[in-house]
C-alpha positions in Angstrom: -54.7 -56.7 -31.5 -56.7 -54.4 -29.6 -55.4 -55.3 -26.3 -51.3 -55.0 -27.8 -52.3 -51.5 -28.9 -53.9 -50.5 -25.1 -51.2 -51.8 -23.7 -48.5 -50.1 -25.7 -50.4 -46.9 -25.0 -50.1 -47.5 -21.1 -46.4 -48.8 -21.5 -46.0 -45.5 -23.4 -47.5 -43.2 -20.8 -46.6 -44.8 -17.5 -49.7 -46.5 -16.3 -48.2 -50.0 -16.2 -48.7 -49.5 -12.0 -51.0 -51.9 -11.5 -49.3 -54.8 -13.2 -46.0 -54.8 -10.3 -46.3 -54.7 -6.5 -44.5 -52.1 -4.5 -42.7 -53.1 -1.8 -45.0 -52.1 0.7 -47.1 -55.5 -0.4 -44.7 -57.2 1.3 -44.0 -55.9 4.4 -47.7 -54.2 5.5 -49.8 -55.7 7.8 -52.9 -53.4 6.4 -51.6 -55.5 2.7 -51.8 -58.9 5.0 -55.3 -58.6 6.4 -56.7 -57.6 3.1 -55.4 -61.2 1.7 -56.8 -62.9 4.4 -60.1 -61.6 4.1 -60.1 -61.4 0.0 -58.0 -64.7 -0.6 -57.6 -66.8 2.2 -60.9 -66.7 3.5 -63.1 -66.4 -0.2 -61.1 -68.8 -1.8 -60.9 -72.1 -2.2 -57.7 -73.8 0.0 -55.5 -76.7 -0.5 -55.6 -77.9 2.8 -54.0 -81.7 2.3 -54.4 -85.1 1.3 -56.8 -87.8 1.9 -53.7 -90.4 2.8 -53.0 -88.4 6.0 -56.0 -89.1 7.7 -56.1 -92.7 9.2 -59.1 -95.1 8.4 -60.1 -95.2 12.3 -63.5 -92.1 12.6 -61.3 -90.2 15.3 -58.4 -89.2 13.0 -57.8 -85.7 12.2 -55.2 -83.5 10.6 -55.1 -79.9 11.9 -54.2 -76.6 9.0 -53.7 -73.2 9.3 -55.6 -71.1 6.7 -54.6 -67.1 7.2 -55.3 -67.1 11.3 -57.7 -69.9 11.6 -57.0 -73.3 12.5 -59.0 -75.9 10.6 -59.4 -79.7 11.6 -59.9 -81.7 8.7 -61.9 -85.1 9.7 -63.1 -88.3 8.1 -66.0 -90.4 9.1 -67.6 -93.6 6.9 -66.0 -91.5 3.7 -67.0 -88.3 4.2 -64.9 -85.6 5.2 -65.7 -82.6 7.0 -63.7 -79.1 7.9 -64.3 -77.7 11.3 -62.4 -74.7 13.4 -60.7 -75.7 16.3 -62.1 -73.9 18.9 -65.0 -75.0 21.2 -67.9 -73.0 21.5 -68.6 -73.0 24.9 -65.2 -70.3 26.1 -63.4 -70.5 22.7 -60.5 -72.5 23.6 -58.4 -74.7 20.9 -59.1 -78.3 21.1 -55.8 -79.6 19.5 -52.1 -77.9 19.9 -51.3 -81.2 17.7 -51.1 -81.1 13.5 -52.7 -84.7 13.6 -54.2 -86.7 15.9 -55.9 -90.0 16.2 -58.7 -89.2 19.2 -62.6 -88.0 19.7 -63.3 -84.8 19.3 -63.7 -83.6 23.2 -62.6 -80.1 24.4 -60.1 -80.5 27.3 -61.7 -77.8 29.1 -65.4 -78.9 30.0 -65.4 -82.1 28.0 -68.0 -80.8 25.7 -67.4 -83.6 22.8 -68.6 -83.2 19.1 -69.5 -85.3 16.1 -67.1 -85.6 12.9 -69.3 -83.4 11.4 -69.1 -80.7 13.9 -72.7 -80.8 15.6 -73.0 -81.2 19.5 -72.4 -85.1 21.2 -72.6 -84.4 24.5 -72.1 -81.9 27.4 -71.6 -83.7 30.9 -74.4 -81.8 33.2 -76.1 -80.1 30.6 -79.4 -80.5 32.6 -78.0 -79.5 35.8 -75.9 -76.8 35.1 -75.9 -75.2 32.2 -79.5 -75.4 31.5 -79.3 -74.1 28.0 -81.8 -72.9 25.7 -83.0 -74.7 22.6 -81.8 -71.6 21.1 -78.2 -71.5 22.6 -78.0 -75.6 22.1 -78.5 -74.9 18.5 -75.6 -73.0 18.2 -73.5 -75.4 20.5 -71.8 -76.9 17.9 -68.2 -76.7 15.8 -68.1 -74.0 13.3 -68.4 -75.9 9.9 -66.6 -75.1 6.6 -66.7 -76.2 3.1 -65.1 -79.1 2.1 -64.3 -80.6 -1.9 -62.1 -84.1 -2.5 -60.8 -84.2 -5.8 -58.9 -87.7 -5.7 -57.1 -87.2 -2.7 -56.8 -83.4 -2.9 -58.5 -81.9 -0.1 -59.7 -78.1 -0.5 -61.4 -76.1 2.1 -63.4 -73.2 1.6 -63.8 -70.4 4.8 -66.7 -68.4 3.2 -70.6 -68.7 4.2 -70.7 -68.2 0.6 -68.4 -70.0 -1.4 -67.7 -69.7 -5.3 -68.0 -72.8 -6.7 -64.7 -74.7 -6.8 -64.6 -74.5 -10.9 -64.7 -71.0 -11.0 -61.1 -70.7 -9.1 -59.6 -73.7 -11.0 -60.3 -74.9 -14.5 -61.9 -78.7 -14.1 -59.1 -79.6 -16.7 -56.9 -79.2 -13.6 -59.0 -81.1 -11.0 -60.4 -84.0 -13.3 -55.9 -84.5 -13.6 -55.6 -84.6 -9.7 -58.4 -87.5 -9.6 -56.3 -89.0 -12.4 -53.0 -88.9 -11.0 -54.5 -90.1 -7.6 -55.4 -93.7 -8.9 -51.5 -94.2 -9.7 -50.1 -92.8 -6.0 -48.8 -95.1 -3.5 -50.7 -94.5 -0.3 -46.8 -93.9 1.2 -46.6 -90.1 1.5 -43.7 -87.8 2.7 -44.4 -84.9 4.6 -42.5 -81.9 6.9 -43.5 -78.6 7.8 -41.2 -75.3 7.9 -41.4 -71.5 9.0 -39.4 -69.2 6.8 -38.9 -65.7 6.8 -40.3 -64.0 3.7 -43.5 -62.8 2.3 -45.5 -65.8 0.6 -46.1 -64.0 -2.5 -41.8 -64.1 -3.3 -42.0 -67.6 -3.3 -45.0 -67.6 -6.0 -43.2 -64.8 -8.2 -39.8 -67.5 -7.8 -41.8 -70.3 -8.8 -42.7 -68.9 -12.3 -39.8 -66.6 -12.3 -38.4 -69.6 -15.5 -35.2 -67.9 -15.9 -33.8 -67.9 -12.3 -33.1 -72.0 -12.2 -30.0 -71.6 -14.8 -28.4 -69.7 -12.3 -29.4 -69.9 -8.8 -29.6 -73.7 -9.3 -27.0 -74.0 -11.2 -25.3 -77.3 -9.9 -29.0 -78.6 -8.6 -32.2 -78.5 -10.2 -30.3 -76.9 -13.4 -28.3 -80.2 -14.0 -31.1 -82.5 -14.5 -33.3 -80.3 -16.3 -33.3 -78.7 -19.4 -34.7 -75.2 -19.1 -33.7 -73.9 -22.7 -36.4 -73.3 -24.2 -37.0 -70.2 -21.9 -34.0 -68.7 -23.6 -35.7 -67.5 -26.5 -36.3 -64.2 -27.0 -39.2 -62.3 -25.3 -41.6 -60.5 -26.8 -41.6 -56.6 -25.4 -43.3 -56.4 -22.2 -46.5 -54.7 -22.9 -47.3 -57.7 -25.7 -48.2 -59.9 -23.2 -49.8 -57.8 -20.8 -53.8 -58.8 -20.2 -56.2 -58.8 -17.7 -56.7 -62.0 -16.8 -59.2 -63.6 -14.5 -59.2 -66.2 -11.3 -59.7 -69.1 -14.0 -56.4 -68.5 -15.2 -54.1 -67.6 -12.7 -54.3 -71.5 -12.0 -52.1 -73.3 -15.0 -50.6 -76.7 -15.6 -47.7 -76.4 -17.6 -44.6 -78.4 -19.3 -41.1 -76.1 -18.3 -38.5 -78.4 -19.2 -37.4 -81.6 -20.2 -36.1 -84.4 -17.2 -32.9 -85.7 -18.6 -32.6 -88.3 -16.7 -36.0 -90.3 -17.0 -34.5 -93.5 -17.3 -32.9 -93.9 -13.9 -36.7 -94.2 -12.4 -38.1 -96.3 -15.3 -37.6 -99.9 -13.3 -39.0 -98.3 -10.3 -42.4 -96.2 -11.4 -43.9 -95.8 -14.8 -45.1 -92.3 -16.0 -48.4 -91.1 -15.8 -47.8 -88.3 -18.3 -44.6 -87.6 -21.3 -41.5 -87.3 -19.9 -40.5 -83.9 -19.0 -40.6 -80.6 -15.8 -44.1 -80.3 -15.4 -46.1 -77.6 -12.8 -49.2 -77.1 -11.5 -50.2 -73.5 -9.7 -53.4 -73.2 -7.7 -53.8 -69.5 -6.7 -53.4 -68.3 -4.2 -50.7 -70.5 -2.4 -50.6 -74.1 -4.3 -47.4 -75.5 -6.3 -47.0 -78.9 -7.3 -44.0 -80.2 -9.7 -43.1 -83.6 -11.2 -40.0 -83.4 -12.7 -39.9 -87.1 -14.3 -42.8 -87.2 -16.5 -45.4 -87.7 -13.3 -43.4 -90.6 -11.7 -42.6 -88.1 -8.8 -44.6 -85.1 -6.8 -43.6 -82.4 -4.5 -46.2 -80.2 -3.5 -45.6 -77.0 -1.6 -48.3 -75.4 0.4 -48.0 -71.8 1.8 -49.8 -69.7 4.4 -48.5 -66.3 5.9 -48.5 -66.0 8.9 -46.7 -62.1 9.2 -46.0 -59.8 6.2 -42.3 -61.5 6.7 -42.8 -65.2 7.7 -44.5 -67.9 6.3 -45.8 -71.5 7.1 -44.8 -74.1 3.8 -46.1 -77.8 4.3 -43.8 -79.5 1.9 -45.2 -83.3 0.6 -43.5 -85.8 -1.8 -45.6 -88.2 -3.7 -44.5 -91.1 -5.5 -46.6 -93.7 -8.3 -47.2 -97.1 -6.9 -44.2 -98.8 -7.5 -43.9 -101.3 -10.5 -42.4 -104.2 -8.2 -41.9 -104.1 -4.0 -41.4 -107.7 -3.3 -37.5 -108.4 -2.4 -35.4 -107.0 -0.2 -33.3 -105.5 -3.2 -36.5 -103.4 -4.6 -36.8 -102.3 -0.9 -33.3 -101.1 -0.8 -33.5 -99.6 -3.9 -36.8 -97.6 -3.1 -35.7 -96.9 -0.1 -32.8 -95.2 -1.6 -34.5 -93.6 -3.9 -36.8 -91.3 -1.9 -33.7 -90.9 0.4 -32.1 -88.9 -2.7 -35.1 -87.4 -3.9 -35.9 -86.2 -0.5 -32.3 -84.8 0.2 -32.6 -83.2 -3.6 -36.0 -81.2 -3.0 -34.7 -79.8 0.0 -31.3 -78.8 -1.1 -33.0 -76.6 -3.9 -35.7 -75.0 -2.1 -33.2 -73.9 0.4 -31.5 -72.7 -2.4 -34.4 -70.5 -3.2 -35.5 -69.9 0.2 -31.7 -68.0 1.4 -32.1 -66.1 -1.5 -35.9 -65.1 -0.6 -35.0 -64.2 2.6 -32.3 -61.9 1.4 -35.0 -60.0 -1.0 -37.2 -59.7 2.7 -34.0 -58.7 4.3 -33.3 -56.0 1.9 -36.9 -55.1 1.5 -36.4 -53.6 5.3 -33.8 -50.9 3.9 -34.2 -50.5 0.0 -36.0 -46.9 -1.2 -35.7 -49.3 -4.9 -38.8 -50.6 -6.3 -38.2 -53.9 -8.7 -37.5 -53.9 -12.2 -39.7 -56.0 -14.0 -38.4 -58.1 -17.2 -40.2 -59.0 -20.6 -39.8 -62.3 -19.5 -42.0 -62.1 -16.2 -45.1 -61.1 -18.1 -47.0 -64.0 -15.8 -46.0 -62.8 -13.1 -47.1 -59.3 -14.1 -50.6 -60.5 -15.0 -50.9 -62.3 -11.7 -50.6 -59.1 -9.6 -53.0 -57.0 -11.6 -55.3 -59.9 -10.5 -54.4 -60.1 -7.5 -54.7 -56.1 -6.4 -58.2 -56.5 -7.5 -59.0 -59.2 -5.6 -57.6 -57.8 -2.7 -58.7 -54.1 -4.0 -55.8 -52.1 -3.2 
């Protein structure tokens, strides 16, 4: 009650300014360092799944996280998150996203252990003639890793917050859940696209735009209706919320086509649209009661262009033995493949025309009852990035 009737006092005087981003936040560079150094690199990262690393010790996936380039590697079950740069003159071991080779720079042949520290440099004695003091620091820089099922998240800080601070253990405890029922099989592609990451966030829990910008996609197989009712006035549902909650799993809509997958996977949760948002940059959706995953990773790379590593997850499948359940499997990711990337383009064109426009407009958005979440988020975020 008390927080309806501040609010309503703010709505009533003008000082709602911290709840919407100007359009500045997405085309400044100043805007784009502050979120690497106040989200990207204090945060807690999505950074991939276990099944992409092979079982041999020298496999290794490479990520971007804001600037920095993070090798992810596994040895006797343990997985470790390393920069890619050698110490000796700083150059990048891998160009490659994964790789399945020892970790040994191509410059000087200076080779490191999974877990980052210092193998071997060929003539150490002879001529470098190091210092116990400059050997100590002769190793990969080392970051914090958690594995939550096969979630991987990395962490840049010397001094990380503890993972269940970011994101409620409700949330993780689901990913280890979920993880027992994936097949190993995953689907993966990378893209570049040209807006600000934060659009596609805003997008994502924008629950109106579907009926209309996926009109003959996404809008046909679910039911978004119940986002139709009315909306309480803005300033109702405006609160300050923390980092605990700008992470949510939530039910959006109901599949109505559930039982085209039922010979193929079982559920792992009721049937319906179901999301999962890790802030800052995490977006996973099963459409079909959990018998399906798409994840969607993002990391800027410019105010106006961002890096999305795209995944689709399926449940082990209730029977692979014939050729016809092959076919039929086969077929099925082939579609559900095809229709992922048919709506996101969808929303990506139309992102790309808000960064276009961004470039010319003197307009600053108009915010909707309806987008109270989104509101919420960015008074959180301009805090955490204090600006």
């Amino acid at each position: 009650m008390l927080n309806t009737l501040f609010q309503f006092c703010k709505n009533e005087l003008g000082l709602h300014r911290d709840y919407f981003l100007p359009k500045y936040f997405y085309t400044s560079p100043d805007i784009l360092e502050a979120e690497y150094k106040n989200l990207f690199y204090k945060l807690w990262i999505f950074a991939g799944l276990t099944n992409e690393l092979d079982d041999s010790p020298k496999a290794w996936i490479k990520r971007t996280i804001g600037e920095k380039e993070v090798l992810i590697v596994k040895e006797n079950e343990k997985y470790f998150a390393l920069e890619n740069v050698c110490p000796h003159r700083n150059i990048k071991l891998f160009d490659e996203d994964a790789g399945i080779r020892p970790l040994v720079c191509r410059y000087h042949a200076w080779s490191f252990n999974s877990d980052g520290s210092l193998k071997k440099i060929p003539f150490e004695d002879r001529s470098y003639k190091l210092e116990p003091s400059q050997l100590s620091k002769a190793c990969l820089t080392k970051y914090n890793v958690e594995i939550y099922g096969k979630f991987i998240f990395v962490n840049l800080s010397k001094n990380p917050i503890k993972i269940t601070d970011q994101i409620d253990p409700i949330i993780l405890k689901s990913f280890k859940l979920l993880s027992r029922l994936w097949f190993n099989q995953i689907y993966i592609r990378k893209e570049i696209r040209s807006f600000n990451w934060k659009l596609k966030f805003e997008n994502l829990r924008d629950t109106l735009h579907p009926v209309f910008l996926h009109s003959s996609t996404l809008n046909k197989e679910i039911d978004f209706s119940k986002h139709f009712e009315e909306s309480k006035p803005l300033f109702k549902n405006l609160r300050r919320i923390n980092l605990l909650h700008a992470s949510s799993f939530t039910k959006d809509g109901v599949y109505e086509h559930g039982a085209e997958h039922e010979s193929l996977f079982r559920r792992s949760i009721g049937e319906g649209y179901y999301n999962w948002f890790l802030y800052p940059n995490f977006h996973m959706a099963s459409p079909d009661g959990g018998r399906t995953y798409n994840i969607a990773a993002l990391n800027p790379l410019s105010p106006s262009q961002s890096e999305i590593n795209h995944y689709l997850i399926v449940n082990k499948p209730i029977a692979l033995n014939t050729e016809s359940d092959k076919r039929k499997f086969s077929s099925f990711i082939s579609n559900r493949l095809l229709g992922i990337k048919t709506t996101l383009e969808e929303d990506f064109v139309a992102l790309e025309k808000v960064q276009e426009a961004l470039k010319f407009t003197d307009r600053e958005q108009l915010i909707g009852a309806y987008e109270h979440y989104n509101a919420n988020i960015a008074s959180l975020y301009r805090r955490l990035i204090k600006k």
